[in-house]
N, C-alpha and C positions, 0 to 999 in steps of 0.2 A: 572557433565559433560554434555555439549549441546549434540545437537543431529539433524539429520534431521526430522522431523515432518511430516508425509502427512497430509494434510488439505482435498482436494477433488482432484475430476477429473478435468483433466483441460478443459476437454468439458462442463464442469458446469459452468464455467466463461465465460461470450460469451464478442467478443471481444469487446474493448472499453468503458469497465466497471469494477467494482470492488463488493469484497465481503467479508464480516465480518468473522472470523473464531476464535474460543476462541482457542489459542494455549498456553497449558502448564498453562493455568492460566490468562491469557492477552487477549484483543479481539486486532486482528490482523487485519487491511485493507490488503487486497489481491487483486493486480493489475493487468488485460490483456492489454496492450494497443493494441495491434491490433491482426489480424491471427496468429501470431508467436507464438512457445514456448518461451514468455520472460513476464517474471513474476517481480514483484515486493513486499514487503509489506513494510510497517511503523505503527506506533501505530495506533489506530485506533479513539483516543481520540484529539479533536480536541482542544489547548491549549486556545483559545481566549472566543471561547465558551463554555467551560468546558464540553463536548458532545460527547458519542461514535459517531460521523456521516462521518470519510473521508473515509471510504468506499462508501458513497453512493454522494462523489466527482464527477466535474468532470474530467476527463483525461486529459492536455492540454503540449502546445509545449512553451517553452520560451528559447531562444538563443541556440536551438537545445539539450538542456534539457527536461526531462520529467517530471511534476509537478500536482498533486490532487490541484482544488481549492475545498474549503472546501463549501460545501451549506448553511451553516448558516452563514459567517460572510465574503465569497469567499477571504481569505487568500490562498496563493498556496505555498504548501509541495513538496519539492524535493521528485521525488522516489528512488535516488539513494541513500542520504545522510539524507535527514529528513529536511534539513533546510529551511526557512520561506525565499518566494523573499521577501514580504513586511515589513517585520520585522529582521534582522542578528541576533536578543540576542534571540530568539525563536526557536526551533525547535523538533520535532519530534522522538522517535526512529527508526529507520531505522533497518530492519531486512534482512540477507541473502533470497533468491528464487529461486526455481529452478524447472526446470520438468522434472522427470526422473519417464520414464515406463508410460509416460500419467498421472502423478499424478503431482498435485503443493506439493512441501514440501518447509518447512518453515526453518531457523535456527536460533533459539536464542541465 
C-alpha cells in the first residue's frame, strides 16, 4: 500500500529550485517553484542522459505549464505529468506532492 512520505522541511527547499530525496527506494527530484506551498516531484533520472541530475534542473514556464530543463542534455520534463516538450514518446514518472504541517511529503 502507498503512503504519504515526508521528505524534509519545506524551508529547506528555497524557492525556484529543487532537490534530490531517496524516497522508498527511488531518488526523487522535489520542486519549489516559487514562495508558495506548491510542490512538485518526478523521477529524478534523467532519460537522454542516463543521469540522476533533474533535480539540479532548471524551473521554467512554457505555454503557462511548469517544466525541469534537465542540465545535461536541457530537454524539459512536465512537473505535472512527467512528459518530455522535445520529445512525446519519452517521459518521466511523475509523483503526487504536497505540504502539509511545513513538511514536503511525497506519494508514490
Amino acid at each position: 500500500m502507498s503512503s504519504w512520505i515526508k521528505v524534509c522541511e519545506l524551508k529547506n527547499i528555497y524557492p525556484a529550485t529543487g532537490v534530490c530525496a531517496l524516497v522508498d527506494g527511488k531518488q526523487v527530484a522535489v520542486f519549489r517553484p516559487s514562495d508558495e506551498e506548491q510542490v512538485y516531484a518526478i523521477n529524478n533520472m534523467d532519460p537522454f542522459a542516463r543521469a540522476n541530475v533533474l533535480s539540479r534542473g532548471l524551473i521554467c514556464q512554457h505555454q503557462e505549464q511548469l517544466w525541469v530543463a534537465s542540465p545535461l542534455k536541457k530537454q524539459r520534463f512536465n512537473l505535472l505529468d512527467g512528459s518530455c516538450l522535445e520529445n512525446s514518446e519519452v517521459s518521466v514518472e511523475a509523483y503526487k506532492a504536497r505540504v502539509s504541517d511545513g513538511f514536503v511529503e511525497v506519494h508514490l
